[in-house]
C-alpha positions in Angstrom: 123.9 93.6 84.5 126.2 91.9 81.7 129.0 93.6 80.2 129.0 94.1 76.7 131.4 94.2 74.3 131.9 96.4 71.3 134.1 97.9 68.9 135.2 101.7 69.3 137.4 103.8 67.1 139.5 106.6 68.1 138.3 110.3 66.2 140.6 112.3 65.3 138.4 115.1 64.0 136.5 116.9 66.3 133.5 120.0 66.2 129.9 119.9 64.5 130.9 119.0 61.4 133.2 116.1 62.4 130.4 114.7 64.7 128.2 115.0 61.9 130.6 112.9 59.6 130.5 110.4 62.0 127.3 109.7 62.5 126.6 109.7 58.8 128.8 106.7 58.7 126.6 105.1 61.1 128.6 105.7 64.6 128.0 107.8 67.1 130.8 110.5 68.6 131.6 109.5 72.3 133.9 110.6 74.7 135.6 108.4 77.7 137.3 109.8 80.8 137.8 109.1 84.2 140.8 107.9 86.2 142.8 111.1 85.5 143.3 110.1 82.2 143.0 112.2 79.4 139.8 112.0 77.7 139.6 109.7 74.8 137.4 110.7 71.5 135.8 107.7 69.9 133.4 106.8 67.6 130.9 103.6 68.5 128.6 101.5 65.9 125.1 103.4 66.5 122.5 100.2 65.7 125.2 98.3 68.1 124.9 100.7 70.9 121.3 101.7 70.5 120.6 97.8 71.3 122.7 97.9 74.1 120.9 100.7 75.6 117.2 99.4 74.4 118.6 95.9 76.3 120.7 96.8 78.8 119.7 100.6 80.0 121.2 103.6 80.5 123.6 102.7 83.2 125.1 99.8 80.7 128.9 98.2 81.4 130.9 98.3 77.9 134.2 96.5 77.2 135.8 98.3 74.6 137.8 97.0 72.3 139.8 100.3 71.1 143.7 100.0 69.7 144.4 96.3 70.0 142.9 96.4 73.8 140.3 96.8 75.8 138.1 99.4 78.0 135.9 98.7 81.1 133.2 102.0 80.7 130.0 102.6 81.6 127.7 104.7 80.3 127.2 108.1 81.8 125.1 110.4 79.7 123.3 109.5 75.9 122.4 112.4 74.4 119.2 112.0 72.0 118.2 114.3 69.5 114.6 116.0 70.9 113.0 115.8 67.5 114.6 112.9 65.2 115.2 110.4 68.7 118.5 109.1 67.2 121.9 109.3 69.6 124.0 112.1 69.1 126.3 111.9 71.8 127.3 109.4 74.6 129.7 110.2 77.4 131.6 107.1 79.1 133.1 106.7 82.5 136.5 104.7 82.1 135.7 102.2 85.5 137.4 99.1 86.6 136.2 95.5 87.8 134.9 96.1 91.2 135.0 99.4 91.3 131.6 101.4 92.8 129.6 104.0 91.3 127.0 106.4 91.7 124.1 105.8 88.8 120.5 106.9 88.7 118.1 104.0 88.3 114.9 104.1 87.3 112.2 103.0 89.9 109.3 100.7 88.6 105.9 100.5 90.1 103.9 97.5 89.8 100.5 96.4 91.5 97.2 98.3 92.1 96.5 99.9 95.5 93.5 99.1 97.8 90.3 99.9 96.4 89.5 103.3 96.3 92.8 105.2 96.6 94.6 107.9 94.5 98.5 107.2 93.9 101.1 110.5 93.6 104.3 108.8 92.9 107.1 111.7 93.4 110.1 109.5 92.4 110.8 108.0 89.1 114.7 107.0 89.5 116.4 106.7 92.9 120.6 107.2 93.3 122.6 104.5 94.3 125.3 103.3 94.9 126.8 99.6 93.3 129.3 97.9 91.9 129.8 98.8 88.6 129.8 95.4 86.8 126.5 94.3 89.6 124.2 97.8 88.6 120.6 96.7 88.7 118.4 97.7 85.5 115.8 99.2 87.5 114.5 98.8 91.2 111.1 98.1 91.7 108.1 98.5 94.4 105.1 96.6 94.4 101.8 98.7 95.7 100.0 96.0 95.4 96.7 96.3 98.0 98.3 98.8 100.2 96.1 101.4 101.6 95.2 104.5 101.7 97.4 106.9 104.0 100.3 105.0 103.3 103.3 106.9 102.2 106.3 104.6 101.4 110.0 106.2 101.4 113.4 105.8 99.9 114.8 103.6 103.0 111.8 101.4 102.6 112.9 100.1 98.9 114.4 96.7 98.8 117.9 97.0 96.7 120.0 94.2 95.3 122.6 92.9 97.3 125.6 95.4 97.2 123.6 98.1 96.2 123.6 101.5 98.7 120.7 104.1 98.6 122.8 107.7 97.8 119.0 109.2 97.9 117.7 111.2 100.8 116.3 107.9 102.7 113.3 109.7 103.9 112.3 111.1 100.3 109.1 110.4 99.4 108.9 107.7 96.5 105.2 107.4 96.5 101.9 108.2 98.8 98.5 106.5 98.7 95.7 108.5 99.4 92.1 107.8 99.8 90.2 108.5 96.1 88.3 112.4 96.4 84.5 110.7 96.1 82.4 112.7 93.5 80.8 115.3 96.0 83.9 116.4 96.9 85.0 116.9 93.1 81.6 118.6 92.6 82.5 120.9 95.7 86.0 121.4 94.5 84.4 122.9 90.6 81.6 125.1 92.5 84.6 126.5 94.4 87.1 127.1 91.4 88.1 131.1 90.6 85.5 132.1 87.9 82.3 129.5 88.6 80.2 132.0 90.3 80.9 134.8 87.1 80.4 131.9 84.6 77.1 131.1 86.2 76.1 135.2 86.3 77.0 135.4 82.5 
């Protein structure tokens, strides 16, 4: 993952009404810690960062340039409004080059299974471990042909060189079962609470 570099201001008003004051001036209200330093209040550009995160994900690597220098961070939690989707709030994790972190990535299946199989995927994002400037975007796991009465596991992902699984390895990530054929799905309504009263009425 490239590091990105944008322009962050230090706030020096804080509560609900400063945060909405600074997003009405088109920036977002962030806070950066980590290191034992004191948390730092700042402001970033919201169409900037929104790119960043629609480009780069969640887990993005800012350099800050904030009081004539500049701020390795990466992004920790963005806070989206549920209704109006715009960011109202990012946290930032002050980090350093080389330094590891712990970051949730999202897991991305691609490929069909064998012919006649049912997929129950019970993983979405697996934890890892990586260098913070080398965090992949997303890991991903081809099903492609595999059969039925496979179940595939968190050990069995491939990661990116670096890269250490933090996730239970023997969590289930997905499971590929054989398809229910249409008898059984006929059996499994004639035996649901309430059939035999709906047929008597």
């Amino acid at each position: 993952m490239s590091e990105v570099r944008l322009a962050a201001e230090q706030r020096t008003e804080f509560g609900k009404g400063a945060a909405r004051r600074t997003r009405r001036a088109g920036k977002i209200p962030a806070v950066l810690y980590g290191h034992g330093s004191d948390p730092k209040h700042l402001a970033l550009p919201a169409l900037e960062f929104a790119r960043v995160v629609r480009e780069h994900g969640q887990n993005a690597v800012l350099t800050l340039a904030l009081d004539g220098g500049s701020e390795l961070a990466l992004t920790k939690t963005v806070t989206t409004h549920p209704i109006k989707n715009y960011i109202e709030h990012v946290d930032l994790l002050l980090v350093q080059r080389g330094e590891k972190v712990t970051v949730e990535v999202p897991l991305v299946i691609s490929g069909e299974p064998a012919s006649g199989t049912l997929l129950t995927q019970d993983l979405t994002t697996i934890q890892i471990e990586a260098e913070a400037l080398n965090i992949p975007e997303q890991i991903e796991l081809s099903i492609a042909g595999v059969a039925a009465g496979t179940q595939i596991h968190a050990s069995d992902l491939t990661l990116p060189s670096g890269a250490v699984l933090i996730t239970d390895a023997d969590a289930l990530v997905v499971a590929v079962n054989e398809a229910p054929s249409a008898a059984q799905l006929e059996g499994d309504e004639a035996a649901a609470p309430g059939a035999e009263a709906s047929e008597e009425s």
